[in-house]
N, C-alpha and C positions, 0 to 999 in steps of 0.2 A: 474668398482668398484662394480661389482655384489656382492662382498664378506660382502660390508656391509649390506646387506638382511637379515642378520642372526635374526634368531627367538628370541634372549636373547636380542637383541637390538632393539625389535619392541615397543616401547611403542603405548597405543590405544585413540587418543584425541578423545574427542565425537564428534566433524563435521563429521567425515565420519566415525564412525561408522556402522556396519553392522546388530546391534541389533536389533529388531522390536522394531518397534513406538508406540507411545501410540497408536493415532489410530489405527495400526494396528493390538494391542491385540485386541482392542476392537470392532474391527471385528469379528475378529476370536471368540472370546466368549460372544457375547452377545445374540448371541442364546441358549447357555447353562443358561445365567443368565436370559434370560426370561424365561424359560420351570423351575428353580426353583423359581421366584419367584411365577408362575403361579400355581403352587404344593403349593408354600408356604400362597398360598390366600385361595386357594382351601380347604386347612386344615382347614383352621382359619373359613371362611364361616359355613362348615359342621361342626364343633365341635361347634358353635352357634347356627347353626340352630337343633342341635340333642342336645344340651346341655338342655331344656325344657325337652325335651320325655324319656331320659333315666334314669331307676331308677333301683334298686337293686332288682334285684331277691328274691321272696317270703317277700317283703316289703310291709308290712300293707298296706301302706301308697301308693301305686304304682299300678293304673291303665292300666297300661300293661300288655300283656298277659302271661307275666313268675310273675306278682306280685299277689299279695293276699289281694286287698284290698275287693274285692266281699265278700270274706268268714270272713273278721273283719267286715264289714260293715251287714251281717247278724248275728254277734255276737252280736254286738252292740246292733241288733233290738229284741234279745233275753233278752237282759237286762246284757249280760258281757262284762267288763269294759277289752279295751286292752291298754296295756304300751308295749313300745318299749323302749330296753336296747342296747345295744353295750357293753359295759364293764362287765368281768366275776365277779366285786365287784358289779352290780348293780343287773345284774341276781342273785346272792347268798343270796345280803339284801331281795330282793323281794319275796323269797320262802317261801311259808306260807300254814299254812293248808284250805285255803279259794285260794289257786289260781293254777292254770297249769303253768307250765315253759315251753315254749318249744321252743329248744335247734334245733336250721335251721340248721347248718354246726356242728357239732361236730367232724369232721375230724379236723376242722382249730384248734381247741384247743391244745394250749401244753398240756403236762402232768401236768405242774404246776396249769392249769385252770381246766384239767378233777377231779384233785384230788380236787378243791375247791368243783366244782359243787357234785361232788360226798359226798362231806361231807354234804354238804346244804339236797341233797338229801335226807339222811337218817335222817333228824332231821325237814324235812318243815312239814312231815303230807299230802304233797299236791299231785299232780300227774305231773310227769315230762315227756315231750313227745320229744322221740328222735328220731329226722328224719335224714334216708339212714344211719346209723354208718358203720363204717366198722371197719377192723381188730383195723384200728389208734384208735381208740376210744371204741367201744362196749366193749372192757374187762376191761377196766378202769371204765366206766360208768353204764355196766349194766354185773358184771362178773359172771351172770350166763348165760349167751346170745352166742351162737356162729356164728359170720359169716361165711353163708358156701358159699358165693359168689354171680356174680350178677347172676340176671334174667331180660327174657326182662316186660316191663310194660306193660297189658293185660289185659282187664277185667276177674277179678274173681271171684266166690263165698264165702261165709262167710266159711261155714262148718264147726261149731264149734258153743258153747251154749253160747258165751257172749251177752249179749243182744242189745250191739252197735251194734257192726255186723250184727245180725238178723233184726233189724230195720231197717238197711241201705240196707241191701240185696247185689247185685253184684255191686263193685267198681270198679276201674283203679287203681291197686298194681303192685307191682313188686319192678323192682330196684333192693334191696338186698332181699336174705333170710338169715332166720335164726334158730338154733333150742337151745333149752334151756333145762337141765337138772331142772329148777324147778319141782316140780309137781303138784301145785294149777297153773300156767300162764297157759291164755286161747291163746289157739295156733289156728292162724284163716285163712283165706286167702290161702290154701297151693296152691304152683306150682308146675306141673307137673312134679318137683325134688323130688318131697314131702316133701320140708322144707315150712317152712311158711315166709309169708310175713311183718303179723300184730300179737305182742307177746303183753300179757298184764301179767305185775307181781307184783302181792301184797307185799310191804315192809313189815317188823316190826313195821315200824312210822306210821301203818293206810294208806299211798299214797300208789301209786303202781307209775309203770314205762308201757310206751307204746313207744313200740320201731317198726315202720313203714318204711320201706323199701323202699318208695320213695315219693315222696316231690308232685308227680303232682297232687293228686288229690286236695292240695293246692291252686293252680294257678289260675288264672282267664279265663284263655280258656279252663280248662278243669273242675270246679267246677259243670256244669251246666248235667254231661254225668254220666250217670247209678246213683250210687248212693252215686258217690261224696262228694254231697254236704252233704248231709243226713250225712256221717260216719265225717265228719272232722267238722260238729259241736258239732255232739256229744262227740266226743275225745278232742276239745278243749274245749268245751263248759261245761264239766264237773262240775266247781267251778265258781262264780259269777266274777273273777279276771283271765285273761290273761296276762302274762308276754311273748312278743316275743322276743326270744333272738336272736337277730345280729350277732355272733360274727366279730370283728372287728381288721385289722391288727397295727391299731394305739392304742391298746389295750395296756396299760404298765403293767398290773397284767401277763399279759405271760411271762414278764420276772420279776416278785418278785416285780415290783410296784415301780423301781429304772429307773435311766435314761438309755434312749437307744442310741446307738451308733453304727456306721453301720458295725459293726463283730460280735454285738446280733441279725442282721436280716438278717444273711447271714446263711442258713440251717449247719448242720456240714457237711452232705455231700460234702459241696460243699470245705469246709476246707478241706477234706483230698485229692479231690482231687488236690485240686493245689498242693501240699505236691508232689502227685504223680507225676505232671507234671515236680514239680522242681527237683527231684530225675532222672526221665527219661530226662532232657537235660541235668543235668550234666553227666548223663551216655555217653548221645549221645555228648558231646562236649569232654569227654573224650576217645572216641572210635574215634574221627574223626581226636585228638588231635594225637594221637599212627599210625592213615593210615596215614597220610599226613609226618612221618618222619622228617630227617633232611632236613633242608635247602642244595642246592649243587646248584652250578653256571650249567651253559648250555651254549654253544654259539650260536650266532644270526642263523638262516639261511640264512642270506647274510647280508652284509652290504653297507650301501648309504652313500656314498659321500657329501662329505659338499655343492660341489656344486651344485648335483642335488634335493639337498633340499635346499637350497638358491634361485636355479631356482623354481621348484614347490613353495615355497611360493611368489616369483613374481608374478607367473603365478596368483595364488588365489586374487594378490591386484589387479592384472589389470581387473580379471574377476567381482571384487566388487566393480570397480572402487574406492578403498580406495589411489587415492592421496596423501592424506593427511597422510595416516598409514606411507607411503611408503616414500612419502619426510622426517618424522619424525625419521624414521626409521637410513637414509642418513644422516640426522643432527646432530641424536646422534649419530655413528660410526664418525663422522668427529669430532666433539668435543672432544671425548675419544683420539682421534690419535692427536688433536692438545694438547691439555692441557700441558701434557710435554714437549711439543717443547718447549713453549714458559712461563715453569716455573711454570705454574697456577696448585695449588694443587686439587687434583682428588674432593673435596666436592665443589668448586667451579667452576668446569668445563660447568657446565649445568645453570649457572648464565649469564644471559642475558648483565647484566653491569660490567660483570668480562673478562673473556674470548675474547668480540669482541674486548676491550680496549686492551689487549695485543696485541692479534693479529693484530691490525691497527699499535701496534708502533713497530712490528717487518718488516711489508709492506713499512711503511714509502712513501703511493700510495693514495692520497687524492680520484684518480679514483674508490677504491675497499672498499666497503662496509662490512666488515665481520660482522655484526649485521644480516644486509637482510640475506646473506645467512647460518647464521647458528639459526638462531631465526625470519626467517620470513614467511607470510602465507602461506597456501597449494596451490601449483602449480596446476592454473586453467583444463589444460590440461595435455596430454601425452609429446607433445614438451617441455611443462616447466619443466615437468618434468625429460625429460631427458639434458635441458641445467643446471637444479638446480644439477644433477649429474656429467656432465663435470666440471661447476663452483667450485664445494667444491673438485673435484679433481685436478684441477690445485692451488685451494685456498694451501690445502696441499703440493705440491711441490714447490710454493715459499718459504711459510716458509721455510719449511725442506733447499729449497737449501737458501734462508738468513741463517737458522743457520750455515750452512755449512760452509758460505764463513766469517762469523764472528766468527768461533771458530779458533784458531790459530794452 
């Protein structure tokens, strides 16, 4: 009865299943799950223990060596008063003919903020100091100013008659240059490009604008070298009122002062590319759509035999020792083949108190059990297993031959 092996008749009870164990995933991956949780402590540790020391670059407020609290704390002792802003409505109120703005990141500004500060600008009276601009912002902010690109940071000379400059002597400039069609801006600091580093321009409102090309001699590790210190309190320190401007990405004046949502903080760049992307896979799913043609049949290069795949999946229960696959297997091919001998309609063939009941009153053999054998447990070993396969085969030819000699 090798024929009942068949693969559509295998159902798979869990006793002998071949699936891995709990245990045995949790072998298998609990090396993986220490090494993340081990990353995942490791994180949490060092973002505590660094969560105290880390602060914002060129923040008043921030004794680290990229902050700037040395050069407010000698402002202070000058007698100027520093405020720190974040929001381009706070820097705008703030602008006044008694105070300096000065504007840390002006790259990060949208246009919506360059054009506020730009209007504050011409109406404060005061001096507004704009550090490293580039293309993003200096035309907006200072449009007589051109960026001609970076340079590196070096100590340089003044070379030029503003009296900041001259007092402070050789600084650490660089960063960006710049040159300026004004003709009163005192043009200071030049690099060896010959554009200049430090530009100072007298408004119409009585303030000027001083646009500096790079941020370090700011810093508190390098305040202390040539004559850093000297030139950036004098440029801040111009008016009795400091206003440090932050700009800040939780800023809602960047977008009109209305709520944000997350495709107002997504750059447009990044809109057209996807656009692009969705354009190029419908291209490529259409192009792949036209190579791959019609459908067209092929025939096998050989074909297998029901019974040598009947045998090879034996082969695979005895190798997994699945018994139990195997007798289940037997049980339901013999249930399928009795059911209509003996009348029982195909939805109740597989019903434990349907089926043996027939089948005992067509035996009419108080000695044969058709319960055990077609609904009873997995055959301990190989031997039961092959007397539970003779059993349900002679089981099937009494019936068949009862029906026989009872059909007229």
């Amino acid at each position: 009865m090798t024929d009942t092996l068949s693969p559509a008749q295998a159902p798979a009870p869990a006793t002998t299943s071949t699936s891995p164990t709990a245990g045995q995933l949790w072998n298998r991956s609990r090396s993986l799950l220490a090494a993340l949780v081990f990353l995942l402590l490791f994180g949490v540790v060092y973002a505590i223990a660094r969560s105290g020391e880390n602060h914002a670059a060129l923040d008043p407020r921030s004794p680290d060596p990229s902050g700037s609290r040395a050069v407010a704390q000698l402002l202070h002792d000058q007698g100027v008063t520093t405020t720190i802003v974040t929001t381009t409505d706070e820097a705008v109120a703030a602008a006044k003919p008694d105070t300096t703005l000065l504007v840390t990141l002006p790259d990060l500004l949208t246009e919506r903020q360059q054009s506020a500060v730009r209007a504050a600008m011409e109406r404060s009276g005061g001096r507004v100091v704009l550090l490293s601009p580039t293309d993003a912002s200096v035309e907006k902010l200072a449009p007589a100013v051109r960026y001609t690109g970076p340079v590196p940071v070096h100590v340089l000379a003044p070379d030029c008659g503003l009296p900041t400059a001259r007092d402070a002597g050789d600084a650490e400039l660089g960063g960006g240059a710049y040159s300026t069609s004004a003709r009163d801006a005192d043009r200071c600091y030049p690099d060896t490009s010959g554009d200049f580093t430090l530009l100072r321009l007298p408004r119409a409102d009585g303030g000027d604008t001083v646009v500096l090309g790079t941020h370090t001699l700011l810093q508190n590790e390098n305040l202390a070298e040539q004559g850093n210190a000297s030139l950036a309190m004098q440029i801040l320190g111009a008016h009795p009122k400091l206003v440090w401007y932050l700009p800040s990405l939780t800023d809602a004046s960047a977008f009109g002062g209305g709520r944000q949502n997350f495709l107002d903080l997504v750059p447009d760049g990044w809109s057209w590319a996807v656009l692009q992307l969705f354009i190029a896979a419908v291209l490529a799913a259409l192009w792949r759509a036209r190579r791959l043609g019609p459908i067209v049949t092929e025939r096998l290069p050989a074909t297998v035999r029901a019974a040598e795949a009947t045998e090879g999946r034996a082969r695979l229960y005895r190798r997994g020792n699945a018994r139990g696959r195997a007798a289940e297997a037997l049980r339901t091919a013999a249930r399928d083949r009795l059911a209509p001998l003996v009348g029982v309609p195909p939805s109740q063939s597989h019903d434990p108190d349907v089926l043996p009941a027939a089948v005992a009153a067509r035996l009419d053999d108080p000695a044969t059990d058709p319960r055990t054998l077609l609904h009873g447990p997995p055959p301990p070993n190989d031997a039961a297993l092959l007397r539970l396969a003779d059993d349900l085969d002679a089981l099937e030819r009494r019936v068949l031959l009862n029906e026989r000699k009872a059909t007229p």
